[in-house]
KOLFISE-174358 format. One record per residue (C-alpha): residue in one letter; x negated, y, z. Coordinates in steps of 0.1 Angstrom, whole numbers, plus 5000, padded with zeros to 4 digits. Last residue first. Example, Ala and Ser with C-alpha at 12.3 -4.5 7.8 and 13.67 -1.06 7.14 Angstrom:
# KOLFISE-174358
s486349895071a487749555078
# end
This chain:
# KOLFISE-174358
x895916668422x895116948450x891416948458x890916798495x888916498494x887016588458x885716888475x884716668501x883116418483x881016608462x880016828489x879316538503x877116408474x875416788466x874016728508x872316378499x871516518465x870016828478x867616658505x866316408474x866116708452x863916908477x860516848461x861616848426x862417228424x859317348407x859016998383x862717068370x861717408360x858617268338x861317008331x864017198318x862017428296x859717168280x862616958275x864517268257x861717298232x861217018227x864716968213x865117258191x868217328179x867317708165x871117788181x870517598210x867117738218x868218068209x871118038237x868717878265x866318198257x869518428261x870418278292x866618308306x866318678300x869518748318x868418568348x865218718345x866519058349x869318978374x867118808396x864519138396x867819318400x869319158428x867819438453x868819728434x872119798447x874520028436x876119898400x876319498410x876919568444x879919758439x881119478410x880519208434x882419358466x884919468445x885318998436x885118968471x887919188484x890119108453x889918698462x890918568431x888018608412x885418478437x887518198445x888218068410x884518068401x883517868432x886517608420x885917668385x882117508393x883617238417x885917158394x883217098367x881616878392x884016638396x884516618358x887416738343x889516548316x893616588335x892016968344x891517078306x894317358301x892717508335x889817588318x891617898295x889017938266x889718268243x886618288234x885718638252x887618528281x885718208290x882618438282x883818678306x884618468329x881018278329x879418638330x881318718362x879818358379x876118418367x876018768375x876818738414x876919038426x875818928459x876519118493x873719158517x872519008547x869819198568x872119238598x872718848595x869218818599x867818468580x864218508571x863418158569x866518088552x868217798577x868817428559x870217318525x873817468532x877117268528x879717368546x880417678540x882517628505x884517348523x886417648541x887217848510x889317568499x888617458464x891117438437x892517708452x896617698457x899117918437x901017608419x899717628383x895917838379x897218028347x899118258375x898818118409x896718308435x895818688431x898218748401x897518838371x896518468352x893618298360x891218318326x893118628308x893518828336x890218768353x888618908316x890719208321x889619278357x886019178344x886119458316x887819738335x885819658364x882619678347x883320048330x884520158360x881320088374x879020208350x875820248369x873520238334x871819938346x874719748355x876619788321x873319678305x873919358330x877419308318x876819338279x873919068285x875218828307x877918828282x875618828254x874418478266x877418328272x878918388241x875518218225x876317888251x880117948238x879217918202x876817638205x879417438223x881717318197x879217178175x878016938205x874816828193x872817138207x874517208237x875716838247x872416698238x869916998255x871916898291x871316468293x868316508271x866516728305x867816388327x869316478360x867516688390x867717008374x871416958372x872216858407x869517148422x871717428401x874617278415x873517298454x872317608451x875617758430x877517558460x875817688490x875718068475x879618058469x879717958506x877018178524x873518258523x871618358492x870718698505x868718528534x865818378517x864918008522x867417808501x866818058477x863017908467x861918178447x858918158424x860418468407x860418308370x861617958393x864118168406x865218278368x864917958354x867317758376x870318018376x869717988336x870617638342x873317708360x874717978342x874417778305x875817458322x878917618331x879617738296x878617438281x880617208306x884717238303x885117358273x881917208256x883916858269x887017018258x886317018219x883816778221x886616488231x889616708207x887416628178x886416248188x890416188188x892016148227x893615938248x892815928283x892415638306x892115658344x889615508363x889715148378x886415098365x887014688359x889914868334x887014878309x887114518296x891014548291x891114898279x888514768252x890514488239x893814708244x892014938219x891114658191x894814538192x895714918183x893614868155x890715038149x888615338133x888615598159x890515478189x888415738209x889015658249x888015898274x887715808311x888916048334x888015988374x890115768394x887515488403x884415578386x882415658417x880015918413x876215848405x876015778374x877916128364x881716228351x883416208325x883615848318x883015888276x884515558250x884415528216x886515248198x885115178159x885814838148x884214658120x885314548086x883814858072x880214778078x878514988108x875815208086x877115568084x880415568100x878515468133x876415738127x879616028118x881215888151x877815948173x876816278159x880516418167x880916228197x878816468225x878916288260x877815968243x879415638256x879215478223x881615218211x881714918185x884614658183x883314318164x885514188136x882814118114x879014128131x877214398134x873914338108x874514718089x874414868129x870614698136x868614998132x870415298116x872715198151x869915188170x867515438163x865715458192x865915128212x866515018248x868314668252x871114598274x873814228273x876314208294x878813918299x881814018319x882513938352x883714198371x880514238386x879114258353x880814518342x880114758366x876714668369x876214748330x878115108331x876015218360x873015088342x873715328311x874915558330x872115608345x869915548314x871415488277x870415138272x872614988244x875814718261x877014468247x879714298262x880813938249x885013818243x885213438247x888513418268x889613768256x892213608241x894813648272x893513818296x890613668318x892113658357x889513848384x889513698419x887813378406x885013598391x885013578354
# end
């Protein structure tokens, strides 16, 4: 151990192993060993099948999966009985710092002296521990991601159908339009398995990525046939249910935004080449009332989650939040959405490409989803390395000033 570190007691001769899972995979590896631990990183396939019957006794295993179901029934499979079972998931991406951020801990099959092992190695993260059974992990990871995931990757598809880059094109100018470009750029530019395992592993998110889809369904039917008091009636409800009946507060706790409205401007990725403000009009942003709806349809209220979310996923709430609890904004939506055409290209591929990422999930097909993600991915690759740089302060700042 580094002399500023002190080994606790019997973890003298305790080793690290670590199985190459990528990013965070590596992130996970440095970590450790700058705190002085011994790590050890192979990529392989079929580990666990592979070389989990030789584990030796007594050893403490653990996956950093974001979807445990799969993971906990493998390691039940072939790791010998007299070994331990602690899980382990840092909510939150490679590229964030780990210190303060939710990291899950799944005493699984172990003794309590097994668990204090682990806290000890991990606590070189300085993030915060959380208790939970592999169950309640998928249970509030698809909570608080497949949902969110679904819009922004259908986001993705849809101006890649139109060959849109709306970075450029002044209708997608302002503070909620910032942070859905800026999001849908983050995920594109990640790992396609990273996305397709937690939707089509994750038992507990197949249901809301299908919910998701026939909500961007029912509401865009609603669009077509002009029924606005029809859309308000069901989005109004759905608002009530998610955050609660009053403008700020309700399901929400204390009354302040997640994200202030301020922070939301902040962060564009340059001037639209055809940018007139006279020319600017109101979005109805589809992908954000859909996610509400489907949140309402399932009964799901995110706020019941905040002590496990991931940076990003109060971000996405965040920009949800503020669009439903700001009645101006949120009328301004539902108008739009029923009397004016000029979304409705977008809207029409957007609602094609949530129910394609919903029948890939429910048919589980893998290849499927890469080929999906990264034909997509490979349209929006030249301006990932501007996005990140501008995604990682918004990052930051959001982070800076959301309330505790």
């Amino acid at each position: 151990m580094e002399a500023s570190q002190t080994i606790p007691a019997g973890m003298e001769n305790f080793v690290v192993g670590l199985i190459g899972m990528g990013d965070m995979g590596r992130m996970y590896a440095e970590r450790l060993s700058e705190a002085g631990w011994s790590v050890e990183a192979a990529v392989i396939d079929s580990v666990i099948a592979s070389y989990g019957p030789s584990t030796k006794m007594g050893a403490i295993v653990g996956g950093q999966t974001s979807c445990k179901s799969p993971e906990i029934a493998a390691f039940e499979k072939h790791l010998p009985a007299d070994v331990d079972i602690v899980s382990c998931h840092s909510l939150h991406g490679p590229g964030v710092d780990p210190k303060n951020q939710p990291l899950v801990l799944i005493q699984h099959r172990a003794p309590d002296a097994s668990l204090r092992r682990v806290e000890a190695v991990l606590r070189c993260l300085q993030s915060k521990f959380v208790h939970l059974t592999a169950l309640e992990h998928d249970r509030i990871t698809a909570d608080t991601q497949a949902v969110t995931h679904a819009a922004f990757l259908s986001m993705g598809k849809a101006w890649h159908a139109n060959r849109q880059f709306p970075w450029t094109m002044s209708r997608y100018v302002g503070g909620v339009e910032n942070v859905k470009v800026n999001l849908m750029l983050r995920i594109y530019s990640q790992k396609w398995h990273v996305y397709a395992g937690l939707a089509i592993l994750n038992p507990e998110a197949r249901e809301q990525v299908a919910q998701y889809a026939r909500s961007v369904t029912d509401l865009y039917k609603l669009m077509l046939v002009g029924d606005l008091d029809g859309l308000r009636r069901r989005l109004y409800a759905a608002r009530d249910k998610v955050f609660g009946t009053e403008a700020w507060g309700g399901n929400g706790g204390d009354g302040r935004p997640l994200i202030e409205p301020s922070v939301l401007s902040s962060f564009a990725l340059g001037q639209p080449s055809d940018d007139d403000p006279a020319t600017r009009r109101a979005n109805n942003h589809l992908s954000l009332l859909a996610m509400v709806d489907c949140w309402a349809e399932l009964g799901i209220v995110p706020y019941d989650h905040m002590l496990c979310s991931t940076p990003l996923f109060r971000l996405r709430l965040g920009v949800t939040e503020y669009l439903f609890r700001t009645p101006a904004l949120l009328d301004a939506a539902l108008v739009t959405a029923v009397e004016d055409q000029t979304y409705r290209s977008d809207d029409l591929e957007f609602t094609f490409a949530a129910r394609a990422w919903a029948e890939c999930v429910s048919l589980g097909h893998f290849e499927t989803w890469r080929k999906r993600f990264e034909s997509t991915q490979a349209f929006f690759e030249p301006r990932f390395a501007e996005a990140k740089v501008v995604g990682d302060q918004m990052m930051k700042k959001v982070f800076e000033s959301s309330k505790p």
